[in-house]
N, C-alpha and C positions, 0 to 999 in steps of 0.2 A: 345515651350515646356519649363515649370517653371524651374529655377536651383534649388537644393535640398540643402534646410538651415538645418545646425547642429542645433538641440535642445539641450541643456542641460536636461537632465533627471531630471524627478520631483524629484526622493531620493534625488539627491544631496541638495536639496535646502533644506529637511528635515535637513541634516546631518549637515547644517551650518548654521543656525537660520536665524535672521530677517536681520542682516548685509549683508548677502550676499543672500535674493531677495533684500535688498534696491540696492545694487552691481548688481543683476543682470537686475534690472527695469534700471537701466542707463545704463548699457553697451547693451541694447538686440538693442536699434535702430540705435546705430551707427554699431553694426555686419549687422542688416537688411540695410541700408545705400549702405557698403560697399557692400556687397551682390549684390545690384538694381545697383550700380556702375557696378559691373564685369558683371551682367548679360548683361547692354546696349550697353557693350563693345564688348563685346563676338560676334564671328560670328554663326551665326544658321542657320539650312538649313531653307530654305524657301520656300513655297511651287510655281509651278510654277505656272507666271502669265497667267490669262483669256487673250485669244488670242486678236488681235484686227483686225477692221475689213481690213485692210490694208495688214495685215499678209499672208492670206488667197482667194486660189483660192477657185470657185466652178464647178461642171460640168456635166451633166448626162450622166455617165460610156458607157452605152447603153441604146438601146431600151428597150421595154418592154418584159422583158422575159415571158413564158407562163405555165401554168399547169391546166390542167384539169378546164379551164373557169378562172382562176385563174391568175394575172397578176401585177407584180414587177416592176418598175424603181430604179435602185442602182444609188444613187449620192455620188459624190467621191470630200472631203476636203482634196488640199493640201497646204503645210504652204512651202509658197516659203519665208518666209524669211529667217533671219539667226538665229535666234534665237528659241527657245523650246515653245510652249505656251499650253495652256490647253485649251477644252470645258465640258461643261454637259450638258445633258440636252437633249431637243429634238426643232428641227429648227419651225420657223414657216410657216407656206405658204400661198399665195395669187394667184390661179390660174386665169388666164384668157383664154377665158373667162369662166364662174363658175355657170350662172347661167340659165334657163331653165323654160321660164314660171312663176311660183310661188316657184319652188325648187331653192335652191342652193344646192350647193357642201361642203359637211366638212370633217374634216379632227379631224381623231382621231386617241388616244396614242395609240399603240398595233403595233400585227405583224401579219401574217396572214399567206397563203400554200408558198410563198415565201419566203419571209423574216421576220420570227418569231419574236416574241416579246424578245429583251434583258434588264438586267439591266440599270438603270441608273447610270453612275460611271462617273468620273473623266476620262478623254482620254487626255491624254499626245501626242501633234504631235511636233516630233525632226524637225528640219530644212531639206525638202526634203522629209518625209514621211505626210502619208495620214491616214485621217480618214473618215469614210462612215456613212451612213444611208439608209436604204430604204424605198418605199413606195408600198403598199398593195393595189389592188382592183381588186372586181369582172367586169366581161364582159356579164353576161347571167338577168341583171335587166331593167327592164322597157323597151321593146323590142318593144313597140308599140311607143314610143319615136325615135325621128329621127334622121339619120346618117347625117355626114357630118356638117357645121359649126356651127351650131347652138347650136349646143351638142360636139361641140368638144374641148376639152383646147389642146392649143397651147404654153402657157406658161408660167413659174411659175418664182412667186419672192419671193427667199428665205430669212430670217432673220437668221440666224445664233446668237447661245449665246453668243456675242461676247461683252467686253467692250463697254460700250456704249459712243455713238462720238455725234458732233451735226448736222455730215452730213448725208445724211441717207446710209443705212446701208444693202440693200437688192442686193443680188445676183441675177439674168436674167439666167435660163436655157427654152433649148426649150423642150417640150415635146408634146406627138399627143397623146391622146384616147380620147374616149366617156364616158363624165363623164354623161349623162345621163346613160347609161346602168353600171353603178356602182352602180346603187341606190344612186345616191347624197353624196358617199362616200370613203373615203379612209383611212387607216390608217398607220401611220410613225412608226417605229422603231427610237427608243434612239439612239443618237449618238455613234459610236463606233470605235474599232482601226482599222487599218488596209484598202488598198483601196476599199475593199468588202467588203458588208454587209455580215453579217453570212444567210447564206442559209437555209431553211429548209428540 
């Protein structure tokens, strides 16, 4: 946030002719000067920094909850350090296995009968608390498609928005459905506060 420079007001310069703009062309960049001085002096909040990925636990809360064909996995960020860090945004994933013949599996932004679709904002995790997200998909598609391993993911490797490092950077949670009877899809919820995703 800029610090706020006194202007001298245009009249005056009226009220005191050419000697004093010449007067005030040479004093205005030593006032700006001094100004840039106190400003880099000064302490200012700042905002807090992007997590790292060191910071940060990850984990799936529970299984899949259920409604009406309808089916949730809530995963839960928590920030075992000691320090404050921020995310935005929304994780990415890499299930295994994902893929079925000639379909795979994707994953899109939204929310669904479980866990609704939230803004995307800035989440603030204090040292010891958590932040969530969830993921969305149906159970009643492609039902001529078969159960058991071929169609089943077992589990996912998370990217989180986290500072980027050069070692890699994905999380390992276990998870079980039939991503074939999903219709080759799922969708995430934005990151958000708290150890629960918001509910529908």
């Amino acid at each position: 946030m800029g610090v706020s420079r006194n202007r001298p007001r245009l009249v005056s310069i009226f009220h005191f002719g050419r000697a004093a703009v010449l007067a005030l062309a040479l004093v205005a960049p030593l006032v700006t000067a001094i100004n840039s001085g106190a400003t880099s002096g000064a302490s200012t909040p700042s905002t807090v920094p992007k997590c790292s990925y060191r910071q940060l636990e990850l984990a799936v809360a529970w299984g899949p909850g259920a409604a009406a064909g309808n089916l949730g996995i809530p995963f839960i960020i928590a920030n075992t350090s000691r320090t404050s860090c921020s995310l935005e945004g929304y994780p990415k994933f890499s299930f295994l296995p994902n893929r079925y013949q000639s379909q795979t599996l994707r994953v899109v932004h939204g929310g669904g009968m479980i866990f609704p679709r939230v803004k995307t904002r800035l989440v603030v995790i204090k040292p010891g608390a958590d932040a969530s997200f969830g993921v969305n998909y149906g159970d009643a598609a492609n039902q001529n498609d078969p159960s058991g391993a071929v169609c089943e993911a077992r589990y996912v490797y998370v990217t989180l928005p986290v500072r980027i490092n050069s070692f890699p950077q994905n999380y390992e949670a276990s998870v079980d459905f039939n991503f074939c009877f999903t219709g080759f899809q799922v969708s995430e919820t934005a990151i958000q506060s708290g150890p629960l995703p918001k509910e529908g």
